[in-house]
DSSP file (Angstrom, degrees, kcal/mol; ACC not computed):
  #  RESIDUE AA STRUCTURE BP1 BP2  ACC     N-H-->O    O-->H-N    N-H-->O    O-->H-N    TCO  KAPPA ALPHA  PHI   PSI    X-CA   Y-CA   Z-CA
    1    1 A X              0   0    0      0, 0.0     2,-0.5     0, 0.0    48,-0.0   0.000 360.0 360.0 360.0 143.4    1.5   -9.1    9.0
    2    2 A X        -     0   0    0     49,-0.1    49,-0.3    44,-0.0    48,-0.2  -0.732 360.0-127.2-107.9 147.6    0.3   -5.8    8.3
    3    3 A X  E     -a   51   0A   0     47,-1.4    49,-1.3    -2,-0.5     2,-0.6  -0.477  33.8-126.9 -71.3 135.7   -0.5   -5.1    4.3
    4    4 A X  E     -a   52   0A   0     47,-0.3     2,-0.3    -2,-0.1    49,-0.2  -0.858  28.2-176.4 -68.3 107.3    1.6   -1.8    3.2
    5    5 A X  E     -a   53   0A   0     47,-1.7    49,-1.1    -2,-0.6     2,-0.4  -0.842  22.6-136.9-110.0 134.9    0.1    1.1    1.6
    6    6 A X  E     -a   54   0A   0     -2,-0.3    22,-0.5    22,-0.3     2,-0.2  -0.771  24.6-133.2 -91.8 130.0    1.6    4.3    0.3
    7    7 A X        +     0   0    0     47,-1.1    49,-0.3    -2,-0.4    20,-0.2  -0.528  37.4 160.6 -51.9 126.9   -0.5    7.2    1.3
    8    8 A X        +     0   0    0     18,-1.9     2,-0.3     1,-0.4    19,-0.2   0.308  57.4  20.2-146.4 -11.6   -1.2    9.8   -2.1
    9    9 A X  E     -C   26   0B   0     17,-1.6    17,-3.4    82,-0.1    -1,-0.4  -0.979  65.4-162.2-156.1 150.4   -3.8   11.9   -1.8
   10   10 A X  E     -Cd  25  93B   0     82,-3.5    84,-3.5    81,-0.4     2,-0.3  -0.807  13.8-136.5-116.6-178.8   -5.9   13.3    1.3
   11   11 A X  E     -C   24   0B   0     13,-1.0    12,-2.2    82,-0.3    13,-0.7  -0.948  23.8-161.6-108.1 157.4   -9.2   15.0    2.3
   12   12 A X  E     -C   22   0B   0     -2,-0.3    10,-0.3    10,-0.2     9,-0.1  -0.953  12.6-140.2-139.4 161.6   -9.2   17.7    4.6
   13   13 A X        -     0   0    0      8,-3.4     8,-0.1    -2,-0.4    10,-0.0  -0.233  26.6-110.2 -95.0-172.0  -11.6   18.9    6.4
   14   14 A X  S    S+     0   0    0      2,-0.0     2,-0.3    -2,-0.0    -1,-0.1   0.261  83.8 105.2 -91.8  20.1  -12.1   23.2    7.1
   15   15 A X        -     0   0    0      2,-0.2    -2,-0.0     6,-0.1     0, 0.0  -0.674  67.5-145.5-109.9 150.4  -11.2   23.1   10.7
   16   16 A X        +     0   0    0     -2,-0.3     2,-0.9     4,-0.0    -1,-0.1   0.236  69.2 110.5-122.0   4.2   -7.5   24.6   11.4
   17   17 A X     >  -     0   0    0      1,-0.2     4,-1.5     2,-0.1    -2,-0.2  -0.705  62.6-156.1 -78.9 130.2   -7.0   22.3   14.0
   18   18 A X  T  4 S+     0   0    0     -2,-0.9    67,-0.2     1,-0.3    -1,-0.2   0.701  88.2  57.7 -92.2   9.8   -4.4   20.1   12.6
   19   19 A X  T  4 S+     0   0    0      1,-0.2     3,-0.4     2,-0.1    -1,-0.3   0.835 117.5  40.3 -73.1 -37.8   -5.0   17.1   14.5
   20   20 A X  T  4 S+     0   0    0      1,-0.2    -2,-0.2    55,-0.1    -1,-0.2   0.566  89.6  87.6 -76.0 -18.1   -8.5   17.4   13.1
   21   21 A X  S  < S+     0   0    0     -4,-1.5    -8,-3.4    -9,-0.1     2,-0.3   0.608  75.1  80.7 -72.4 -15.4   -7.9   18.6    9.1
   22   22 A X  E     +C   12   0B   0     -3,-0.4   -10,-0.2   -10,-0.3     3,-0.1  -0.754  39.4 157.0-130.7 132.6   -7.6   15.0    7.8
   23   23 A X  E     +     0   0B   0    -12,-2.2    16,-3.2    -2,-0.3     2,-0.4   0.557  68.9  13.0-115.4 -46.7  -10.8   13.2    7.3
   24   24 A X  E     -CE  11  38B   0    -13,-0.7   -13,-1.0    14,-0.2     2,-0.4  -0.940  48.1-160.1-138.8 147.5   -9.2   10.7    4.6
   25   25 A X  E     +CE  10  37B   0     12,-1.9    12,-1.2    -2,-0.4     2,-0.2  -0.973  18.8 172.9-135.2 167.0   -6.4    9.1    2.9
   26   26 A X  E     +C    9   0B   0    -17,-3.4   -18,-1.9    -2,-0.4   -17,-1.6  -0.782   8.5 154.5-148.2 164.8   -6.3    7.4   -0.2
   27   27 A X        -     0   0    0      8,-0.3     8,-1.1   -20,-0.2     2,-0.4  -0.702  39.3 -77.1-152.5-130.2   -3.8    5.8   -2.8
   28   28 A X  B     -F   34   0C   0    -22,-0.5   -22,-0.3     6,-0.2     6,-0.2  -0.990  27.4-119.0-153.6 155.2   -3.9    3.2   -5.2
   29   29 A X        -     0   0    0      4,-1.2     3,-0.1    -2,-0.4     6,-0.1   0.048  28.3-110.5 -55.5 168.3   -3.9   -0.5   -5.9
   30   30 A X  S    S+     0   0    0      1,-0.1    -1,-0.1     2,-0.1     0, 0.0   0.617 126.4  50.0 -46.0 -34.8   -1.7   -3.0   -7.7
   31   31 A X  S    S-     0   0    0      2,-0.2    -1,-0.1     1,-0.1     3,-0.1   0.060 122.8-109.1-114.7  51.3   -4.1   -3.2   -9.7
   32   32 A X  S    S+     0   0    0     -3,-0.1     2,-0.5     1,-0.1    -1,-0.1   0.875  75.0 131.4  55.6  22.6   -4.8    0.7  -10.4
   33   33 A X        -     0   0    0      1,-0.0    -4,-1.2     0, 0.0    -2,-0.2  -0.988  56.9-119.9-102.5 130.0   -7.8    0.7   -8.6
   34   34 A X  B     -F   28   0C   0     -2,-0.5     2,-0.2    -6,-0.2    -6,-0.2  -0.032  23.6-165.3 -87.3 131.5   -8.3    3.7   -5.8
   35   35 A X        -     0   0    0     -8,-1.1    -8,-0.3    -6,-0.1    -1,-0.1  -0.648   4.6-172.2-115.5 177.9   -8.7    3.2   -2.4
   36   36 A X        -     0   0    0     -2,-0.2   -10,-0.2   -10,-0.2     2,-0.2   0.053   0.8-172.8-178.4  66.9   -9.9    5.5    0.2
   37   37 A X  E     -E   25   0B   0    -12,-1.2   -12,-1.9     1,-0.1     2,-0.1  -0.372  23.5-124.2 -72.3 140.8  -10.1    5.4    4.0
   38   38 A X  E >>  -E   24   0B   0    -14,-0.2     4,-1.8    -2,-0.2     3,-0.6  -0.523  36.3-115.8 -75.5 157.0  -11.6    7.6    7.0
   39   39 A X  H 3> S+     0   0    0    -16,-3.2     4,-1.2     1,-0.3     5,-0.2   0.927 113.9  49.7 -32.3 -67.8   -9.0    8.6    9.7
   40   40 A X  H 3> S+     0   0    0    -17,-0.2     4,-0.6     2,-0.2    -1,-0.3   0.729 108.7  46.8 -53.1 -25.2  -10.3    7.0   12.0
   41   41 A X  H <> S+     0   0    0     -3,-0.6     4,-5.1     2,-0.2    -2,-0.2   0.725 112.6  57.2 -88.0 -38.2  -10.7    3.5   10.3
   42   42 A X  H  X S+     0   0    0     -4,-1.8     4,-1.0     2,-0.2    -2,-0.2   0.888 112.7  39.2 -63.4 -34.4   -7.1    4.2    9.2
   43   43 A X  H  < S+     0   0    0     -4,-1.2     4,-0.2     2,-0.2    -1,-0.2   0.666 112.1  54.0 -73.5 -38.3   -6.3    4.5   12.9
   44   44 A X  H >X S+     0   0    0     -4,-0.6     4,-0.8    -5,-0.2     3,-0.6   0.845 109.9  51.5 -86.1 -37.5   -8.4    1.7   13.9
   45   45 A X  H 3<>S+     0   0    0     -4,-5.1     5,-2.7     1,-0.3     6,-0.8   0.715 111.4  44.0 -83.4  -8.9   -6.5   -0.5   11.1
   46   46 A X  T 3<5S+     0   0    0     -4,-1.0    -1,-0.3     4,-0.3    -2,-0.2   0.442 101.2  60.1-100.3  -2.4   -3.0    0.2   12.2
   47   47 A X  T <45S+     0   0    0     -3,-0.6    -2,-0.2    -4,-0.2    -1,-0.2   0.422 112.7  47.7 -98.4  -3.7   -3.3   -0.1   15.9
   48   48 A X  T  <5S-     0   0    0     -4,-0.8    -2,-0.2     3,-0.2    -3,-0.2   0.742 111.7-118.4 -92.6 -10.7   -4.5   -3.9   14.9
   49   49 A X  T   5S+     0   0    0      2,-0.3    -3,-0.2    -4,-0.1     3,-0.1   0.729  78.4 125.2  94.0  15.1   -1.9   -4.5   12.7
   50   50 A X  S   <S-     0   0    0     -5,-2.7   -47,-1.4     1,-0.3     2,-0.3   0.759  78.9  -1.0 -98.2 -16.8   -3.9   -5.0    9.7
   51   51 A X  E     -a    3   0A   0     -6,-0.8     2,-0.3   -49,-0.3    -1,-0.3  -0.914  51.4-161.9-165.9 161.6   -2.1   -2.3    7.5
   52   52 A X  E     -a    4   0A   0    -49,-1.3   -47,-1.7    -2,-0.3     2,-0.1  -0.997  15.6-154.4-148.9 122.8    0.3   -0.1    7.8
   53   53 A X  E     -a    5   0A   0     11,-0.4    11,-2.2    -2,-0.3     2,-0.2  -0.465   7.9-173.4-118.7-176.3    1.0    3.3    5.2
   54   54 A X  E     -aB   6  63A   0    -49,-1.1   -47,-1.1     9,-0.2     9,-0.2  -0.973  13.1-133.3-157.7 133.3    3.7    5.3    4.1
   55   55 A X  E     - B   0  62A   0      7,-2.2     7,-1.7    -2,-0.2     2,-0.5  -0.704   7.4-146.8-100.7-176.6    4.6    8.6    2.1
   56   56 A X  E     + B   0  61A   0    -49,-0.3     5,-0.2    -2,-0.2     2,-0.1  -0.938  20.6 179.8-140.2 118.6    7.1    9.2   -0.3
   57   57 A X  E >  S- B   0  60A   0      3,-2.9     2,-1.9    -2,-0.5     3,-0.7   0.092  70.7 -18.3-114.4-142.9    8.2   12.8    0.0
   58   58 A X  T 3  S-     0   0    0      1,-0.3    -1,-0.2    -2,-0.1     3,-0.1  -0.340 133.8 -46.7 -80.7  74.0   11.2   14.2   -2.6
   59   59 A X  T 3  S+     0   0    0     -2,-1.9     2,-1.1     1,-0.2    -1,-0.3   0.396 119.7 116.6  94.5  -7.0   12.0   10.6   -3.2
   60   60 A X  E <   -B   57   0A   0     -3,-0.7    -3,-2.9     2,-0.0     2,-0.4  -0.755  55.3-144.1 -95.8 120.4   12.0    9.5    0.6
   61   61 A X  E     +B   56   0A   0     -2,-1.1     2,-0.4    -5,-0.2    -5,-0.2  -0.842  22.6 179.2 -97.1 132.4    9.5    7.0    2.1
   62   62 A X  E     -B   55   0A   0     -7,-1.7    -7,-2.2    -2,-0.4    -6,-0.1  -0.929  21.9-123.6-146.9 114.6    8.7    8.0    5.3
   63   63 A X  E     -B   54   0A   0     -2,-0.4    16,-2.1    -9,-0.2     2,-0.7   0.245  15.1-136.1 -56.6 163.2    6.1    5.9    7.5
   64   64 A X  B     +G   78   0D   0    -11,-2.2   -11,-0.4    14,-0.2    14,-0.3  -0.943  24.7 176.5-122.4 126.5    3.2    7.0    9.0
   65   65 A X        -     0   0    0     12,-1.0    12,-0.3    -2,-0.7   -22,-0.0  -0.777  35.4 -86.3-127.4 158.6    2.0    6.3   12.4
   66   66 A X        -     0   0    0     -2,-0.2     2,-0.3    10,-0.1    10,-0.2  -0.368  43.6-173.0 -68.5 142.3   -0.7    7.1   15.0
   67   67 A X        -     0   0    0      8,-5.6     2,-0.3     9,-0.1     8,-0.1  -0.972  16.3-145.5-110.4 145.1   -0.3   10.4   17.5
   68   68 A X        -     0   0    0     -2,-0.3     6,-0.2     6,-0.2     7,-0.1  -0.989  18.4-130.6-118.3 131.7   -2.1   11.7   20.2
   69   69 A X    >   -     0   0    0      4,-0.6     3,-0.5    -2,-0.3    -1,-0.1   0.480  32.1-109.6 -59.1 175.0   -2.5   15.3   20.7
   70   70 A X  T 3  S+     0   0    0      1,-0.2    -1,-0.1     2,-0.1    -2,-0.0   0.202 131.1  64.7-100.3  21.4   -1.6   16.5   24.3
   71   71 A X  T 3  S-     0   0    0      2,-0.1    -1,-0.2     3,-0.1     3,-0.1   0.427 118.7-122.6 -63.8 -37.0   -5.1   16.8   23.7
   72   72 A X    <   +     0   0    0     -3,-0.5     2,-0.2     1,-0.3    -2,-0.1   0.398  65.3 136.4 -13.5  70.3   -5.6   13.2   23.4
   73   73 A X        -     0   0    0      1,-0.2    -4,-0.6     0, 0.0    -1,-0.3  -0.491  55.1-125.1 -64.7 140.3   -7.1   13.3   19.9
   74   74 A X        -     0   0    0     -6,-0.2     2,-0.2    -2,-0.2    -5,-0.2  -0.079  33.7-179.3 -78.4-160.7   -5.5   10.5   17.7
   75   75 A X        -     0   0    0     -8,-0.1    -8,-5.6   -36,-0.1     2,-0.2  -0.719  34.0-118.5 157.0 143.0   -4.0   11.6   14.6
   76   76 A X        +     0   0    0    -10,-0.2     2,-0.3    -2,-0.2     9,-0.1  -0.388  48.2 164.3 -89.1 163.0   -2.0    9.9   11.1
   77   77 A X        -     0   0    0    -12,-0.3   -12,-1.0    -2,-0.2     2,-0.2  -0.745  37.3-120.6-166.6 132.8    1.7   11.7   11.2
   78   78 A X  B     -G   64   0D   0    -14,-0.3     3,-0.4    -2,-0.3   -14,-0.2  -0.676  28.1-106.9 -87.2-173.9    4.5   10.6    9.4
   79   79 A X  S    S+     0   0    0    -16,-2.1   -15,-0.1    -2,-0.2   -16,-0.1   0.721 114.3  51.6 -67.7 -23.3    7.7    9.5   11.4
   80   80 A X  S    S+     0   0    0    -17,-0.2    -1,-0.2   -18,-0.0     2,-0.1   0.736  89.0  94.1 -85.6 -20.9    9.8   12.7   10.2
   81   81 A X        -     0   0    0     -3,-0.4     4,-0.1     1,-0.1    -4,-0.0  -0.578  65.3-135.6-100.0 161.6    7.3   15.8   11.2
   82   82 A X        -     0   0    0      2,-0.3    -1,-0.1    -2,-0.1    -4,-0.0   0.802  65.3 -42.9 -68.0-137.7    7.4   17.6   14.3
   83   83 A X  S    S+     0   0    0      1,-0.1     2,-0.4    -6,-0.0    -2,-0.1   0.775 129.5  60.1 -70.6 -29.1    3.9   18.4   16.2
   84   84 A X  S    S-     0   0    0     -7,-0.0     2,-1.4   -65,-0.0    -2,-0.3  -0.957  84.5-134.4-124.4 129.6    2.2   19.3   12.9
   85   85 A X     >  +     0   0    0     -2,-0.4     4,-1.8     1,-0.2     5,-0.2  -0.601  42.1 151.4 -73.4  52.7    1.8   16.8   10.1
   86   86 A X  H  >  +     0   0    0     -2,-1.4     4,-2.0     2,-0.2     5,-0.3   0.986  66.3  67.8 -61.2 -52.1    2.8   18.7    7.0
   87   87 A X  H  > S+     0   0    0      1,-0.3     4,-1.2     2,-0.2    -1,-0.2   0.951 116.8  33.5 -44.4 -51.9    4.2   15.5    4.9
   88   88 A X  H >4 S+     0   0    0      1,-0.2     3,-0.9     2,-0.1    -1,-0.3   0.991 115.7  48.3 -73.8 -44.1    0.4   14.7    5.0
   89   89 A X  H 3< S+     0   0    0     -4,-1.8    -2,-0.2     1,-0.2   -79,-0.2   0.966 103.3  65.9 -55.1 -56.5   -1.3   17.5    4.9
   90   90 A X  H 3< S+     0   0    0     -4,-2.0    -1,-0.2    -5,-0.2     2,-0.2   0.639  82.6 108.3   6.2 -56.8    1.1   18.5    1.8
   91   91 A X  S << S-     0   0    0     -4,-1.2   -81,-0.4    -3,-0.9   -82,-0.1  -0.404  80.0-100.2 -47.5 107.0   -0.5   15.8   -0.1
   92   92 A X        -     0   0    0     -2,-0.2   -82,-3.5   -83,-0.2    -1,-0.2   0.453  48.9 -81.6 -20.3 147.1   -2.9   16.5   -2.9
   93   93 A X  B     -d   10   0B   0    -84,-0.2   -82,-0.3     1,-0.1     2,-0.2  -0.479  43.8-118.0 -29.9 133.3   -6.9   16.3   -2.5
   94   94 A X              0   0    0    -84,-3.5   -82,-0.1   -85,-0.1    -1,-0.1  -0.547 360.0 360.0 -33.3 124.2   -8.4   12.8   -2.7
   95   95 A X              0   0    0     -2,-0.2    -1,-0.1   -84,-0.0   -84,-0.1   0.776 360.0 360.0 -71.6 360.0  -10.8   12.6   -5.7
């Protein structure tokens, strides 16, 4: 079963491809401790099934899943946006 994490902050990188802008997402614990993952590792942990994330956008949770570009670059998404990820990008800096 895969652990569920709410997505809260990203990094992004300077590159304006947006399959590429996200280097990391982060949240928080149960126990108020900060977490922090590369894209790829993030990518790597949801196509095993070890975790699975989520945002929560004006009071909506809306899951987040792997993409591949027509490129085929992977890429984090949530389930509601189009070609271009806004919901994530959207999402404060990561400290």
């Amino acid at each position: 079963m895969a652990y569920r994490h709410e997505i809260r902050c990203i990094n992004k990188s300077d590159r304006m491809n947006i399959h590429e802008r996200i280097i990391n997402i982060g949240g928080v614990n149960h126990d108020n401790t900060r977490w922090k993952l590369s894209q790829p590792d993030a990518i790597s942990g949801i196509e095993r099934g070890e975790w699975s994330f989520y945002v929560t956008r004006n009071g909506r949770t809306v899951d987040v899943i792997v993409a591949v570009s027509r490129y085929g670059h992977k890429y984090l998404k949530t389930t509601a946006d189009g070609e271009e990820p806004n919901n994530l990008l959207s999402l404060p800096e990561c400290p």
